[in-house]
VEXMARKOL-77843 format. One record per residue: x, y, z of N, C-alpha, C, CB in turn. Coordinates in steps of 0.1 Angstrom, whole numbers, padded with zeros to 4 digits, always signed. Glycine has a CB too. Layout:
N
XYZXYZXYZXYZ;...
This chain:
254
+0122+1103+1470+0114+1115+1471+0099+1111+1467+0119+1126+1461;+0093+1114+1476+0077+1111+1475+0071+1122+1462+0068+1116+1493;+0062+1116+1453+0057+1125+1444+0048+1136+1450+0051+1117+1433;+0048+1145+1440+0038+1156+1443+0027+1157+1438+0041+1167+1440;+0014+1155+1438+0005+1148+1435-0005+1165+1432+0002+1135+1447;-0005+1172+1421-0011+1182+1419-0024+1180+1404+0001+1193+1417;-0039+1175+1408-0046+1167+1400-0063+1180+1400-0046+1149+1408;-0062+1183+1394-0075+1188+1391-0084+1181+1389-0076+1195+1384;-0096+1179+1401-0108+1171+1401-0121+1171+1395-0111+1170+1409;-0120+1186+1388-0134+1188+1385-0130+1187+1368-0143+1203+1392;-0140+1184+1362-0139+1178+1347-0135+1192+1339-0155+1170+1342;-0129+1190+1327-0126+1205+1319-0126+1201+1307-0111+1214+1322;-0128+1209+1301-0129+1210+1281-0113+1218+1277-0147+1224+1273;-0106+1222+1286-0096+1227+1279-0081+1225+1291-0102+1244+1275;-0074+1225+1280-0058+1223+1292-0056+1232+1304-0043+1226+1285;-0056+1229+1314-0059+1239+1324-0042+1242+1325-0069+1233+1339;-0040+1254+1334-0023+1257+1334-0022+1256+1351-0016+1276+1326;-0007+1256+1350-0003+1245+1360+0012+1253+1364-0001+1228+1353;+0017+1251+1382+0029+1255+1382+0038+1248+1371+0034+1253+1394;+0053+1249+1373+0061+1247+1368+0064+1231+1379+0069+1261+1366;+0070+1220+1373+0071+1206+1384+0088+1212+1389+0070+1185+1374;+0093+1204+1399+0106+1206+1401+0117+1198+1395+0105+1204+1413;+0130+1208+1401+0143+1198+1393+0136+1183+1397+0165+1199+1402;+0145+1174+1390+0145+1160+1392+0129+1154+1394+0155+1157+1404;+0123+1161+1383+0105+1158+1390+0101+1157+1370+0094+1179+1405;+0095+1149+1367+0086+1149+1354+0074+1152+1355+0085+1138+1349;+0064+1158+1345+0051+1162+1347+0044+1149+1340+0047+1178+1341;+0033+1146+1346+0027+1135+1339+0009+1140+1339+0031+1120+1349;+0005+1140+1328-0010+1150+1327-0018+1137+1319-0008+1170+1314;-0027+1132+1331-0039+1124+1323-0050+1125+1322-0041+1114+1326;-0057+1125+1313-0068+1130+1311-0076+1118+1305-0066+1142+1302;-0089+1117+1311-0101+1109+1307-0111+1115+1302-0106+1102+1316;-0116+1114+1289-0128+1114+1286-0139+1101+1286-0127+1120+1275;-0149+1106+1295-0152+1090+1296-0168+1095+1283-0157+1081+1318;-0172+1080+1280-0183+1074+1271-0194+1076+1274-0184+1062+1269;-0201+1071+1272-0215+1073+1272-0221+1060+1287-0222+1068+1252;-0211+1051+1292-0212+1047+1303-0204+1048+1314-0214+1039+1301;-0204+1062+1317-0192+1064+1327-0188+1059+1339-0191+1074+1330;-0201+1051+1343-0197+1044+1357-0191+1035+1355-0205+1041+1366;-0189+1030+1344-0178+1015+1338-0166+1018+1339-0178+1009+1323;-0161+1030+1346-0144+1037+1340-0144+1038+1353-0141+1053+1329;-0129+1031+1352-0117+1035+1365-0105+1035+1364-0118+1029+1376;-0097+1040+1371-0081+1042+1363-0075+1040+1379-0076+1060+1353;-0059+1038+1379-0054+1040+1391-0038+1042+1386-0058+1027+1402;-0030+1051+1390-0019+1057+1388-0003+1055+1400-0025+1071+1386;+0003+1044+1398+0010+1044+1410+0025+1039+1406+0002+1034+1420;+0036+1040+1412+0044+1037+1413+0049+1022+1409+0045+1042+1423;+0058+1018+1405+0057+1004+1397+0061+0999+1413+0071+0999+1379;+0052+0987+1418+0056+0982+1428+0059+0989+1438+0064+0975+1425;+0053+1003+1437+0052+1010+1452+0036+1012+1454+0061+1026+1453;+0040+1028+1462+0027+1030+1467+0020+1042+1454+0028+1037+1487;+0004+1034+1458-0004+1048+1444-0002+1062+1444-0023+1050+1445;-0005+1070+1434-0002+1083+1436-0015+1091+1431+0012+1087+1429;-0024+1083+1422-0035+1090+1420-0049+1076+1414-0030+1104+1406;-0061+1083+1416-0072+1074+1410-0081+1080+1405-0078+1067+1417;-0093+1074+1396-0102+1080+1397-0115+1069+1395-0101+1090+1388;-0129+1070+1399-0139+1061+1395-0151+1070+1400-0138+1046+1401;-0164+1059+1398-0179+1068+1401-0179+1079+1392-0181+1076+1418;-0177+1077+1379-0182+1088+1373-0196+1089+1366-0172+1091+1364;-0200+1095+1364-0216+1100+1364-0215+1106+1351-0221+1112+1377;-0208+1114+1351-0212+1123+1337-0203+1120+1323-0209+1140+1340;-0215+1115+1313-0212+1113+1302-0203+1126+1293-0225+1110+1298;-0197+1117+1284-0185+1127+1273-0179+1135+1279-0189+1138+1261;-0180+1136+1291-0164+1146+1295-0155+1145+1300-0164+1155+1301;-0145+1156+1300-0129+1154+1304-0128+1159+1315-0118+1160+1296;-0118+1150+1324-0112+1157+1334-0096+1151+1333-0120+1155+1350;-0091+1160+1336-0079+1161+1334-0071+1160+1351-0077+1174+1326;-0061+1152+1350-0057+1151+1364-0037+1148+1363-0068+1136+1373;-0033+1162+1371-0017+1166+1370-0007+1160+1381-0015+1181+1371;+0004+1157+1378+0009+1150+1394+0027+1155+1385+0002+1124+1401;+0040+1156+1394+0048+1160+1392+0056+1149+1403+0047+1174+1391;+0061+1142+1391+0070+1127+1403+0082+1126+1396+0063+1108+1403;+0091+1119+1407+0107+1117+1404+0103+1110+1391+0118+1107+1416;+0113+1118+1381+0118+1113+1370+0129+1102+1367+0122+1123+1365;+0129+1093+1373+0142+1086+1380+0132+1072+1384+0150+1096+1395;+0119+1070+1381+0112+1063+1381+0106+1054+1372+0109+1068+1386;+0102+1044+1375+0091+1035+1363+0073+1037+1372+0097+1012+1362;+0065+1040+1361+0049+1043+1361+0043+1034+1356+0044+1055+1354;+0032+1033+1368+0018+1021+1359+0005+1030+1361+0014+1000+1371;-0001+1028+1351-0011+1032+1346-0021+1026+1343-0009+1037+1338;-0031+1021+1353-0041+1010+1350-0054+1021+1349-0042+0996+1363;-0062+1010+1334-0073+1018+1331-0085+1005+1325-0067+1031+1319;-0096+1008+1332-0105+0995+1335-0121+1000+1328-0104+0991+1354;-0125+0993+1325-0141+0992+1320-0146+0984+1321-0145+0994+1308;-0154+0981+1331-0165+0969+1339-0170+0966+1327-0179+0974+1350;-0173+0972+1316-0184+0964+1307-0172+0954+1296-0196+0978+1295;-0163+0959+1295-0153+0949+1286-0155+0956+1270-0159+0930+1288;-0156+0970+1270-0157+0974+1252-0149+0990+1258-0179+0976+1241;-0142+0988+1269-0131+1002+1263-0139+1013+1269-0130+1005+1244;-0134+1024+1259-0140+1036+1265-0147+1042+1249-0127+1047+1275;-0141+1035+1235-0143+1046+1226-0152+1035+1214-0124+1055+1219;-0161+1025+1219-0167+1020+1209-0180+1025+1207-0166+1008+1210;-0189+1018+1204-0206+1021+1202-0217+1027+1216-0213+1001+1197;-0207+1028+1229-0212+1035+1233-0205+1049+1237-0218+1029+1241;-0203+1057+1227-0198+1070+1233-0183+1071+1227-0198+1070+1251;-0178+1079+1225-0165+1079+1221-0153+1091+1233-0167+1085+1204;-0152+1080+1246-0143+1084+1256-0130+1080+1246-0145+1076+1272;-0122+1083+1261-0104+1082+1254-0099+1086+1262-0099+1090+1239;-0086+1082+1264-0074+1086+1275-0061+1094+1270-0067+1073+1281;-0054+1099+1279-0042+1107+1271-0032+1104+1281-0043+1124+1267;-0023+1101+1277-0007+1104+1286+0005+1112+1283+0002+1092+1288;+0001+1123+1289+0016+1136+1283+0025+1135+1295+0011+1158+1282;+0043+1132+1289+0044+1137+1298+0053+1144+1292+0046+1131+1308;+0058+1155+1302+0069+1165+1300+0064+1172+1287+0084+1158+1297;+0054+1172+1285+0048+1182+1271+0043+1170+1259+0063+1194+1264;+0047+1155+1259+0048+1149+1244+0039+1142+1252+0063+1142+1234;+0031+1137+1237+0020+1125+1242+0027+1111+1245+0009+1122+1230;+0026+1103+1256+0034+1087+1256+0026+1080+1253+0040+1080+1268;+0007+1082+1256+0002+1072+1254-0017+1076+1251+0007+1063+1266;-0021+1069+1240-0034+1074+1248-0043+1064+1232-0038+1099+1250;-0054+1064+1234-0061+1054+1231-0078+1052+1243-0050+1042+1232;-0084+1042+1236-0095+1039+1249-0099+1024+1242-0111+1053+1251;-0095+1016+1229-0102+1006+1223-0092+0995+1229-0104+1007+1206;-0097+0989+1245-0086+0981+1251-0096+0968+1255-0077+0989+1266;-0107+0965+1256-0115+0957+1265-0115+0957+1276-0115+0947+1264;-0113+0953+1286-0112+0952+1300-0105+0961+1308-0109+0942+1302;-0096+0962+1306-0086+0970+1309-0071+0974+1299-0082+0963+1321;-0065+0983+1302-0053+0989+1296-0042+0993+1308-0057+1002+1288;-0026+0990+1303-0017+0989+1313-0009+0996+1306-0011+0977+1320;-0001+1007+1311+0009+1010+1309+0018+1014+1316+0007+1015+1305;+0028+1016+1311+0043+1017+1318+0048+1031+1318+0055+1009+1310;+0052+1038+1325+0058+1052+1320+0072+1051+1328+0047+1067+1324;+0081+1051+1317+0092+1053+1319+0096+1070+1318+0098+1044+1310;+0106+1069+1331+0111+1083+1336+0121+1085+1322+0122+1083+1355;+0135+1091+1330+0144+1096+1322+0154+1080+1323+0151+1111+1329;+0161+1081+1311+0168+1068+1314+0180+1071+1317+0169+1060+1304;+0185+1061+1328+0199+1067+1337+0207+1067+1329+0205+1058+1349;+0212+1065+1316+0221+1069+1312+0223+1073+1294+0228+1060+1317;+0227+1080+1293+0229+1085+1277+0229+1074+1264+0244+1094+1276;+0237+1064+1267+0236+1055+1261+0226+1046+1258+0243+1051+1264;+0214+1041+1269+0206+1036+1266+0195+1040+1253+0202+1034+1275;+0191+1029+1251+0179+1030+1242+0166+1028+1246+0180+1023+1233;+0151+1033+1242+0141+1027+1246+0135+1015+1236+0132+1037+1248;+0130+1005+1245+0121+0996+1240+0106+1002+1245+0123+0981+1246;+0098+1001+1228+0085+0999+1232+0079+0988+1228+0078+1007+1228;+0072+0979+1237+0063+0970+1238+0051+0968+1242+0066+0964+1241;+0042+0967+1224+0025+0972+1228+0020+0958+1226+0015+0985+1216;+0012+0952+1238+0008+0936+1235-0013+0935+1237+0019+0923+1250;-0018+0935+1227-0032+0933+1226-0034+0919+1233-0038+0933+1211;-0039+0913+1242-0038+0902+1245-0043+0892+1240-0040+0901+1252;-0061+0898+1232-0069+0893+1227-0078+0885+1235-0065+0888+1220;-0090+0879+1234-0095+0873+1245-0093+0862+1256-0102+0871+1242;-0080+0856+1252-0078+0852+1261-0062+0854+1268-0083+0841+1259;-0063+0859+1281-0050+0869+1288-0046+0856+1291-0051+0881+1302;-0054+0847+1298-0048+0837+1309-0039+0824+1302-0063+0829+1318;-0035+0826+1287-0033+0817+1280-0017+0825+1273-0048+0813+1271;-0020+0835+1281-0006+0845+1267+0005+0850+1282-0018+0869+1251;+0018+0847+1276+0026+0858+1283+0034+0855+1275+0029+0859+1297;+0049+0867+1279+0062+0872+1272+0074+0873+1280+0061+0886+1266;+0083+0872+1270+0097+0868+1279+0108+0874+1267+0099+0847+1282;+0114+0887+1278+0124+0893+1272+0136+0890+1280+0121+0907+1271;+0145+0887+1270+0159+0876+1271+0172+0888+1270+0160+0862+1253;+0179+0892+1275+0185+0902+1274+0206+0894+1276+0177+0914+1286;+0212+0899+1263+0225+0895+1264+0235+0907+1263+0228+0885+1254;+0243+0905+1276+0250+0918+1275+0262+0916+1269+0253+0925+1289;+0268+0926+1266+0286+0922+1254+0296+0917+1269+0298+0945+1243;+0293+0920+1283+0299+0911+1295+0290+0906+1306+0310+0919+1303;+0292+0898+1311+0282+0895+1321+0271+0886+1319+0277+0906+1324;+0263+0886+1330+0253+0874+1329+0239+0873+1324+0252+0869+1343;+0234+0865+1319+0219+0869+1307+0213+0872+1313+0211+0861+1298;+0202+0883+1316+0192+0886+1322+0175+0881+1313+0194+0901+1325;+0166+0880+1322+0150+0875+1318+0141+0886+1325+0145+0858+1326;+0135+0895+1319+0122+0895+1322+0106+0889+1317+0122+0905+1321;+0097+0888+1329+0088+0880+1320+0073+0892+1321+0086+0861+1328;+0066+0881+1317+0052+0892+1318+0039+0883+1318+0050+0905+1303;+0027+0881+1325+0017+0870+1319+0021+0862+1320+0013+0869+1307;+0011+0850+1324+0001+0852+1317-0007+0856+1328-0004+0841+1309;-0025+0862+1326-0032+0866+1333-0048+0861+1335-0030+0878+1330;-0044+0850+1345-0057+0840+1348-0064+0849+1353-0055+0826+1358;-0064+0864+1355-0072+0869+1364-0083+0877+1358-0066+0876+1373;-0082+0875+1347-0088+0878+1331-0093+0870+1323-0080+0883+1323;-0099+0860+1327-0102+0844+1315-0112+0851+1306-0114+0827+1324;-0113+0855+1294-0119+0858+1287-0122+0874+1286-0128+0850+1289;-0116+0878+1291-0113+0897+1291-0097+0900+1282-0109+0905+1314;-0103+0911+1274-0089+0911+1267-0084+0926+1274-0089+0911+1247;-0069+0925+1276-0066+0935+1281-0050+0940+1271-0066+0932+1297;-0049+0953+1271-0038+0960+1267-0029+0961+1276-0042+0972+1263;-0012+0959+1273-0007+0958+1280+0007+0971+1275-0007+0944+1281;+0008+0984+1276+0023+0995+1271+0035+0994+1278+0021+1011+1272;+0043+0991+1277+0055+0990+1282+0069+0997+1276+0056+0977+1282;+0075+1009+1279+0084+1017+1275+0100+1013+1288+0077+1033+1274;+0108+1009+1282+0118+1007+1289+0128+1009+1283+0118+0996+1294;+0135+1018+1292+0152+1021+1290+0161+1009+1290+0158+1031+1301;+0170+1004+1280+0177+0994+1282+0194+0998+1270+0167+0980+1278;+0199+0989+1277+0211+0993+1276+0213+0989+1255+0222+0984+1289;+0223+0999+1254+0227+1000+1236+0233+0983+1232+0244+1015+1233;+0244+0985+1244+0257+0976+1248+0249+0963+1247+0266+0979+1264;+0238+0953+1242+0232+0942+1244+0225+0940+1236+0226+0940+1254;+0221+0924+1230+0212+0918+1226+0201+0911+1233+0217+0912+1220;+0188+0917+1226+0183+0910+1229+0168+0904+1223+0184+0915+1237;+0160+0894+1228+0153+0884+1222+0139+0887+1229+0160+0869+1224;+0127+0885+1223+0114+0890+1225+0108+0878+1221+0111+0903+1217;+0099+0874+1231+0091+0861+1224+0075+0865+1230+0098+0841+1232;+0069+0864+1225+0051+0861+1230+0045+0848+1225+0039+0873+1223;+0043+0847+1237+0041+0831+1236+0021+0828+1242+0055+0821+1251;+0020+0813+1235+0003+0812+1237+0005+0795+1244-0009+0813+1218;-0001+0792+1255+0005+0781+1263-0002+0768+1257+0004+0783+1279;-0016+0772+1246-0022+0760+1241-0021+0759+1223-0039+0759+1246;-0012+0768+1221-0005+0766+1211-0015+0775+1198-0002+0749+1209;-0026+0779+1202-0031+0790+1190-0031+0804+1188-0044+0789+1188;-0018+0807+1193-0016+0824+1187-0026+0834+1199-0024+0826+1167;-0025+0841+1196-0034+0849+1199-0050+0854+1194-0026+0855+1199;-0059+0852+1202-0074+0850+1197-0080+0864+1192-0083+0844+1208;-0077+0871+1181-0079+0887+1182-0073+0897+1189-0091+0890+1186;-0055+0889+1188-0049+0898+1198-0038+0905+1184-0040+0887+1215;-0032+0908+1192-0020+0918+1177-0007+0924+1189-0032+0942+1165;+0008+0922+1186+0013+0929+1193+0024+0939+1188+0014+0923+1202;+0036+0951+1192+0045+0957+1186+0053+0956+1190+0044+0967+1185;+0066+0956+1180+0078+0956+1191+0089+0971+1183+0088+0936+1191;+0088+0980+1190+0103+0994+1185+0113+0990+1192+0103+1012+1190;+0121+0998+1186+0134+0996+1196+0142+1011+1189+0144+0978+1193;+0142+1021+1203+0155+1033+1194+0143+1039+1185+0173+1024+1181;+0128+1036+1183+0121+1050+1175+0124+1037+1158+0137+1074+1177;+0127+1023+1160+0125+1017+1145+0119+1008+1144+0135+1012+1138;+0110+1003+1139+0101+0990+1141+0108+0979+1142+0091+0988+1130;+0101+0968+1147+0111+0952+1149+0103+0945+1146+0117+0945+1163;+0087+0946+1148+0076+0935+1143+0061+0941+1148+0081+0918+1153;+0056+0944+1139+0041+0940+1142+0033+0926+1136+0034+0953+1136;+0027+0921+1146+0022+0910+1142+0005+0908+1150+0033+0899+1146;-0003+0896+1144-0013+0894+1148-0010+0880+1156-0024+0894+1137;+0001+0879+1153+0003+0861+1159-0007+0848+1155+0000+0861+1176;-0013+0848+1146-0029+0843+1143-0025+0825+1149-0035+0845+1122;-0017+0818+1149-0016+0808+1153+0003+0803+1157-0024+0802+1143;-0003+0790+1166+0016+0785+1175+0016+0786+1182+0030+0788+1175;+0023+0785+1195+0030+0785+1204+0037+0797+1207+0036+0776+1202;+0047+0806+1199+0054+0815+1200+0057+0820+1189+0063+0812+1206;+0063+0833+1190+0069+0843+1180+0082+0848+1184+0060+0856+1179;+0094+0849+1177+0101+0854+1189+0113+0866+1175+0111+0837+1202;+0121+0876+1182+0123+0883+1175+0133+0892+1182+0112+0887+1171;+0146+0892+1176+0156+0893+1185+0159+0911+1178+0170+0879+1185;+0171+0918+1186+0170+0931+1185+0187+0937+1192+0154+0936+1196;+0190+0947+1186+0198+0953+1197+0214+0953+1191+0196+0943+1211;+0221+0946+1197+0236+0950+1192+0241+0930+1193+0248+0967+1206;+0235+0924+1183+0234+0915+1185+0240+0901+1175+0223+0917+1189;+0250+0909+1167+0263+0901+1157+0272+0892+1167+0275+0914+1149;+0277+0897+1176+0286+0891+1185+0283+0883+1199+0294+0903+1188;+0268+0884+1201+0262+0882+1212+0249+0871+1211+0258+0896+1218;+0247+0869+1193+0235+0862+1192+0236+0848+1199+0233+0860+1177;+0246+0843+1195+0243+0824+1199+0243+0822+1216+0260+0812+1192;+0243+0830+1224+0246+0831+1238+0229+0831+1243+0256+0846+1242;+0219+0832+1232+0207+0835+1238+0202+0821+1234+0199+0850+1234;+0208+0812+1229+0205+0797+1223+0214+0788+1233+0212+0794+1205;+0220+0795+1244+0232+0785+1251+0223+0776+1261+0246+0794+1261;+0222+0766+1264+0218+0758+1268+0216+0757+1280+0222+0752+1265;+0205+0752+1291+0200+0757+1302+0216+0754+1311+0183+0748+1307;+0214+0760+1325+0226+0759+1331+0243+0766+1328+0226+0746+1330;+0244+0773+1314+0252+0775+1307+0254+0789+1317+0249+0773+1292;+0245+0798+1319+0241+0812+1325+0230+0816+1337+0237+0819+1314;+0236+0824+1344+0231+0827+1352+0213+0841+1349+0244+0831+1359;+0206+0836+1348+0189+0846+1348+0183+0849+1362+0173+0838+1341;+0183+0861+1359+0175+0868+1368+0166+0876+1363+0181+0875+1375;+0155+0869+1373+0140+0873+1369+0130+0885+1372+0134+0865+1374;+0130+0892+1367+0118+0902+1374+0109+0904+1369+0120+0914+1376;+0095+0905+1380+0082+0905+1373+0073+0916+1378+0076+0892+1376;
């Protein structure tokens, strides 16, 4: 099902009201206030690895909000890219912009102190009752092209799965924010590493790890190679994420 894309263009100071979205449809309400340099702000709203569903840029007018609504299958994963040519965000010494992400009524995300850009993930409904959410908030710090992560996932049957993330040569010296909310299963263990490929941590970076609404790790990473920090239902399943290359079958998605 193609989303419904219902976005109010002209800028507003107050929550504007809105139909009601449909069954099997989430409401997703973003709102930009941009800074005191608004033509440095641009955002783009699309389907994880599909096609976009909303944008915005060329803005002109200082401190204000516009708010922009779209009603998409809930049954989906969301990216949320948000960019500032100048590399200081939207809420520092010039102007105090800021972003919001409601969906379904609760806030998922919002902030503007990212550098270069900010990514986020919006996760729909999770297919099943049992899962749990991971949240994972990664500051990159200034240097992207030097950092990425690798979530190690062990199920109580079956074969280990990998996701990875980063690193981002396309950013040498731009720090960017990276949100990531994912439904994953109760039934598994699993392992969280952020890693730095020349071995000094992260340069003014910091990242989070929840799991289920309970903290697992905040850190600055200040120096090494890696951090890593396992999670989940993971007494009976730990030593399987130490089994030796060839031992299991990974599959990768990026």
């Amino acid at each position: 099902m193609a989303p419904t894309p219902r976005p109010t263009e002209a800028p507003t100071t107050a929550q504007p009201s809105f139909e009601a979205c449909g069954d099997a449809e989430m409401e997703v309400v973003i709102t930009i206030k941009t800074d005191s340099k608004p033509e440095e702000t641009s955002w783009h709203f699309k389907r994880r690895r599909g096609y976009p569903i909303g944008s915005g840029k060329g803005y002109t007018e200082k401190l204000k909000e516009f708010v922009y609504r779209y009603c998409v299958p809930d049954d989906q994963t969301y990216e949320f890219h948000l960019s500032d040519s100048g590399g200081d965000g939207i809420q520092p010494s010039y102007g105090y912009g800021f972003y919001t992400i409601v969906v379904d009524g609760e806030t998922y995300s919002e902030g503007g102190m990212f550098g270069f850009e900010e990514v986020d993930y919006i996760q729909g409904d999770c297919p099943s009752d049992s899962d749990k959410v991971l949240q994972f908030i990664l500051m990159t710090g200034a240097n992207p092209q030097l950092v990425s992560w690798k979530l190690t996932s062990v199920p109580a049957e079956g074969v280990m799965t990998e996701s990875k993330g980063g690193p981002w040569p396309g950013y040498i010296g731009r720090s960017i924010s990276y949100v990531a909310h994912s439904c994953l299963s109760a039934n598994a263990c699993y392992s969280l590493t952020v890693m730095s490929s020349n071995g000094s941590g992260l340069k003014n970076g910091s990242f989070e790890i929840s799991w289920d609404n309970t903290n697992v790790a905040v850190s600055t990473f200040p120096s090494g190679s890696s951090e890593e920090y396992t999670f989940g239902s993971c007494e009976a399943m730990l030593e399987r994420i130490t089994a030796p290359e060839g031992d299991e079958s990974i599959e990768v998605a990026h």
